[in-house]
BAMAR-546104 format. One record per residue (C-alpha): residue in one letter; x, y, z; residue number from 0. Coordinates in Angstrom, 2 decimals. Layout:
N
<pt 'a'; <X; Y; Z>; NUM>
...
end
This chain:
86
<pt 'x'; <16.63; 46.92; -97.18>; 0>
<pt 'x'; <18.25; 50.29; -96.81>; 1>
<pt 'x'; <21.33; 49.22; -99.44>; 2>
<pt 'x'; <18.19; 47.55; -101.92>; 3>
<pt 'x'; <16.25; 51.40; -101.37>; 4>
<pt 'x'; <19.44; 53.12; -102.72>; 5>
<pt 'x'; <20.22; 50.67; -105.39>; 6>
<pt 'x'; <16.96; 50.77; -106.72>; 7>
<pt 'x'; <16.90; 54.56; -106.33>; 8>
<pt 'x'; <19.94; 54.90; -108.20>; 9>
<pt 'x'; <18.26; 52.99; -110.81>; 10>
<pt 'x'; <15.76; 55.18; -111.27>; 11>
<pt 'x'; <17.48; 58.09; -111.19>; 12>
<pt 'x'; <19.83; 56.20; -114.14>; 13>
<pt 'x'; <16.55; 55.82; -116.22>; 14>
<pt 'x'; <15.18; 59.01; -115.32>; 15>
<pt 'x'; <18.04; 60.74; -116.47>; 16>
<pt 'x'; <17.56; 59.65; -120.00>; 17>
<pt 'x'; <14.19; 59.27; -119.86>; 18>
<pt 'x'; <13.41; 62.62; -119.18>; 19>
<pt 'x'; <14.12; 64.81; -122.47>; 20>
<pt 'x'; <11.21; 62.39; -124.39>; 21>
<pt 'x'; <8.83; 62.38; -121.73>; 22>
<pt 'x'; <9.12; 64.81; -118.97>; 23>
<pt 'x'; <10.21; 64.67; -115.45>; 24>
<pt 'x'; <6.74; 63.31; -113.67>; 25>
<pt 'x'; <5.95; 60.81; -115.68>; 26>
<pt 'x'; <9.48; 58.87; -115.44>; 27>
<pt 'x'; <11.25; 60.31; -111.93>; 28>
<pt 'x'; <8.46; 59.35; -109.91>; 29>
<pt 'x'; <7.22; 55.85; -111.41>; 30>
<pt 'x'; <10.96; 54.14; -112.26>; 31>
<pt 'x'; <12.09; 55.98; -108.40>; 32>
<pt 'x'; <9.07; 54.38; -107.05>; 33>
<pt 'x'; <9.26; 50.87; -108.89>; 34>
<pt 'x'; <13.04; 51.14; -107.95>; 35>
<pt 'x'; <12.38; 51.15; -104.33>; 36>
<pt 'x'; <9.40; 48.80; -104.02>; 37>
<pt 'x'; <11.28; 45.93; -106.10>; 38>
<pt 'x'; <14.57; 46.37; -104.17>; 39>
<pt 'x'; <12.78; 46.18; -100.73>; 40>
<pt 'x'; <10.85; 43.36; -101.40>; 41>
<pt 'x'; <13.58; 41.29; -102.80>; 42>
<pt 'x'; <15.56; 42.47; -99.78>; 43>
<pt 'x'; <12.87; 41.40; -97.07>; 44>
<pt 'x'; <11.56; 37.72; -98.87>; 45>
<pt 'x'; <15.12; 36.02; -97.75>; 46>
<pt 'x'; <14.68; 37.42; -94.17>; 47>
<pt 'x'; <10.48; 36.33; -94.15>; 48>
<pt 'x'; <11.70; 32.90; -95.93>; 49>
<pt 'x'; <14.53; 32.02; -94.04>; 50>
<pt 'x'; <16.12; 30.42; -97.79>; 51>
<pt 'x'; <18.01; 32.43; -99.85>; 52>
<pt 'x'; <16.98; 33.28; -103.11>; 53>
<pt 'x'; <19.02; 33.21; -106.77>; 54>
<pt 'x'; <19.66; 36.53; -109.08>; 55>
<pt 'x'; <17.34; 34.77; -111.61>; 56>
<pt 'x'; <14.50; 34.78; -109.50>; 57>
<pt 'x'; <15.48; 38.62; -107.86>; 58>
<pt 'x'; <15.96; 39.62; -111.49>; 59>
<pt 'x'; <12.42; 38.42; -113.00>; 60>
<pt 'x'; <10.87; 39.18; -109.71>; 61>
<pt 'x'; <12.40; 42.87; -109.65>; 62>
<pt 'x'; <10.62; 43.49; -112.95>; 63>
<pt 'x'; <7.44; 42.18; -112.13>; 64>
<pt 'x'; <7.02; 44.28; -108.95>; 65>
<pt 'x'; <8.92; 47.13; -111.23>; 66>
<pt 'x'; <6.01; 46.84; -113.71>; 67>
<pt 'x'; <3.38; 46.80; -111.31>; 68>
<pt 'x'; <4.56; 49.70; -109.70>; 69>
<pt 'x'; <4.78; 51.76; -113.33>; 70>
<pt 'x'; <0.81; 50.16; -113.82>; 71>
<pt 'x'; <-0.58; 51.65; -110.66>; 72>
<pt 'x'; <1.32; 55.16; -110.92>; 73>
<pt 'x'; <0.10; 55.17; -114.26>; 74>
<pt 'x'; <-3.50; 54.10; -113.90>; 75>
<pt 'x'; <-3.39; 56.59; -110.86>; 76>
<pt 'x'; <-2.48; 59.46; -113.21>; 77>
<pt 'x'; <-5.14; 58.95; -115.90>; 78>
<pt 'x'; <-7.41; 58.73; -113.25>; 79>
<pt 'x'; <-6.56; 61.69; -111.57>; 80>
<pt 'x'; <-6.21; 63.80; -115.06>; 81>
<pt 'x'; <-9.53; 62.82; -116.24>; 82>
<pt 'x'; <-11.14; 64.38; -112.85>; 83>
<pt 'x'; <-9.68; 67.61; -114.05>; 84>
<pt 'x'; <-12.25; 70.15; -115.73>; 85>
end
């Protein structure tokens, strides 16, 4: 899990970094860091809670499922938090 965490946070940071210029820091560090981690975890933890190992097809479609998920909430999050603003 701990190798999965950095892999996906290197990730991030890889998308972050040229992300960043178009859209600011926020709103691509913190979702792509955040969908890094939670996609790399889980695909680290389902062989271990299975007990069957899993192929790179399924860990890469899976990945960007939980990935997008991830970039859903923090977005959905954000709107609602901005529109509570006055």
């Amino acid at each position: 899990m701990v190798a999965g965490m950095i892999m996906g946070m290197i990730a991030g940071l890889a998308i972050a970094t040229l992300l960043t210029p178009l859209f600011g820091s926020f709103e691509v560090l913190m979702p792509s860091s955040l969908a890094g981690m939670v996609a790399a975890m889980v695909f680290a933890m389902i062989p271990a809670m299975v007990g069957a190992a899993i192929g790179w097809m399924e860990i890469v479609w899976g990945g960007a499922l939980v990935g997008l998920l991830c970039l859903l909430v923090t977005y959905l999050l954000q709107a609602r938090l901005c529109g509570e603003v006055h």
